[in-house]
Every structure is written in structure tokens, then in C-alpha cells.
C-alpha angles and dihedrals in degrees: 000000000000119000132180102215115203133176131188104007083166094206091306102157080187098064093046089055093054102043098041085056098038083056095042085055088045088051092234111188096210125357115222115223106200092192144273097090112151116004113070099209137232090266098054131065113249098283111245103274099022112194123140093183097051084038088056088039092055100042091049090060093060084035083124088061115034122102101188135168126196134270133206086249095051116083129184088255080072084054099059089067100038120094095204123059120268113167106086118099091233145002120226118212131186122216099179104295086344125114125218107186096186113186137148094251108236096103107018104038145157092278092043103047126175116236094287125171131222118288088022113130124227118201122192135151121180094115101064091225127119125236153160127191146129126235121238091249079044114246102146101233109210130184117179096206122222112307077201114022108033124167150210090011109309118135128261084267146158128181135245117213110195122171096330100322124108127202124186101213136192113232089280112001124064100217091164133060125167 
């Protein structure tokens, strides 16, 4: 199984353009939108190539693949345009007896995490910044970052989960493997 894992794209057009082709290249067989898709938020400055509507466009072409949870900044006006379904707290995907509890991160987090075992994989976004760890009982904790919007110096980023690895990548260079 091989996933691009992306969190906070904030309506960049741009962004979507980058990561549906760079999974497309991988040969990722879904990518995983942990929320925050269209709308910026009142927090964060208007992401570089700001464009709902392209945004919406882009996404709806890789609809068959995309595995996505909602975000707080994600509202069911967003849904009306988008062609795969956003408005669940959190997607749950199988690798063989591994869990995968993928979720935006403003209600499930790291510090609040689900019954998870070891060697289960938590995804949540929500922060913008990018990281990798795993937990003390185990459970490998990973957050993409924002292709658009990143903070406190983490790169414009998303993650690629193959076969049980994981790599937090750049938008073109992979620095992180667990």
C-alpha cells in the first residue's frame, strides 16, 4: 500500500497541483487529506496561489483516490463542491493488521490520542509542522505538515506511507524515514 499523506492545503491551487502529480509520479495508490482543504482560516495568512475553486477543480479529478477527514477549518459549504466525502472526524485504513487512524488533529491529537496498538500509525495535521515519533507504547505518531501554509520552520511538506514505512518529504525531496 503507498499513500501521499497531506495536511492543510488552505484553498492553494498551487499545492494541489504539486502533490496530485507528485503521487501520481510515486504511483500512490490513495492520497490521504487530513483537512483543511479549501478554506484558509481566520488564524493563517492567504496561502501562495489561493484559489478554492481551482483547489475544488484539482482535487475532483483524483476524487477515486482520495481518503480525506475534516478539519475545523472545513464546512459542509466545502462539501458542496467536493466530489469525495469530508465531513467525518477521522478515516480508518487497514495494511494488513496494521492500523492506520488518520484525522485532522484538532479533536483526536497527539495528546489525545484513540486506543491504538503498537506499530499502529496516527496521522494528523492541524499544526502545519512537520514530524515523525513514536510513542513509548509504540504507536508512530506522524503529522505532514502544510504543503501552503507551514510554521515555525518546517518545510512546505507532506508524508509517504509504503509498505509500512513512512517518510516525511519536502515538495520534492524525502529528508525523514521511520
Amino acid at each position: 500500500m503507498k499513500l501521499l499523506i497531506c495536511s492543510d492545503i488552505h484553498g492553494s491551487a498551487r499545492a494541489a497541483e504539486l502533490l496530485t502529480a507528485r503521487a501520481d509520479a510515486l504511483g500512490c495508490e490513495a492520497i490521504v487529506l487530513l483537512g483543511d482543504v479549501l478554506y484558509f482560516g481566520p488564524r493563517n495568512s492567504l496561502p501562495g496561489g489561493h484559489n478554492p475553486a481551482r483547489t475544488a477543480e484539482v482535487l475532483n479529478a483524483a476524487s477515486d483516490r482520495i481518503i480525506a477527514c475534516r478539519g475545523n477549518c472545513d464546512s459542509e459549504v466545502d462539501q458542496m463542491v467536493l466530489k469525495f466525502p469530508l465531513s467525518a472526524d477521522y478515516a480508518l485504513l487497514y495494511d494488513g493488521a496494521r492500523r492506520i487512524f488518520a484525522t485532522h488533529g484538532h479533536i483526536y491529537s497527539p495528546e489525545r490520542l484513540p486506543s491504538l496498538a503498537p506499530g499502529d500509525i496516527f496521522l494528523s495535521g492541524h499544526t502545519h509542522i512537520q514530524s515523525l515519533l513514536k510513542t513509548e507504547s509504540g504507536v508512530i505518531l506522524c503529522n505532514p505538515g502544510s504543503p501552503s501554509l507551514p510554521k515555525a520552520a518546517s518545510p512546505a511538506g507532506y508524508a509517504v506511507y509504503d509498505n509500512g514505512r513512512i517518510e516525511l518529504c519536502q515538495l520534492e525531496v524525502c529528508h525523514l524515514k521511520k
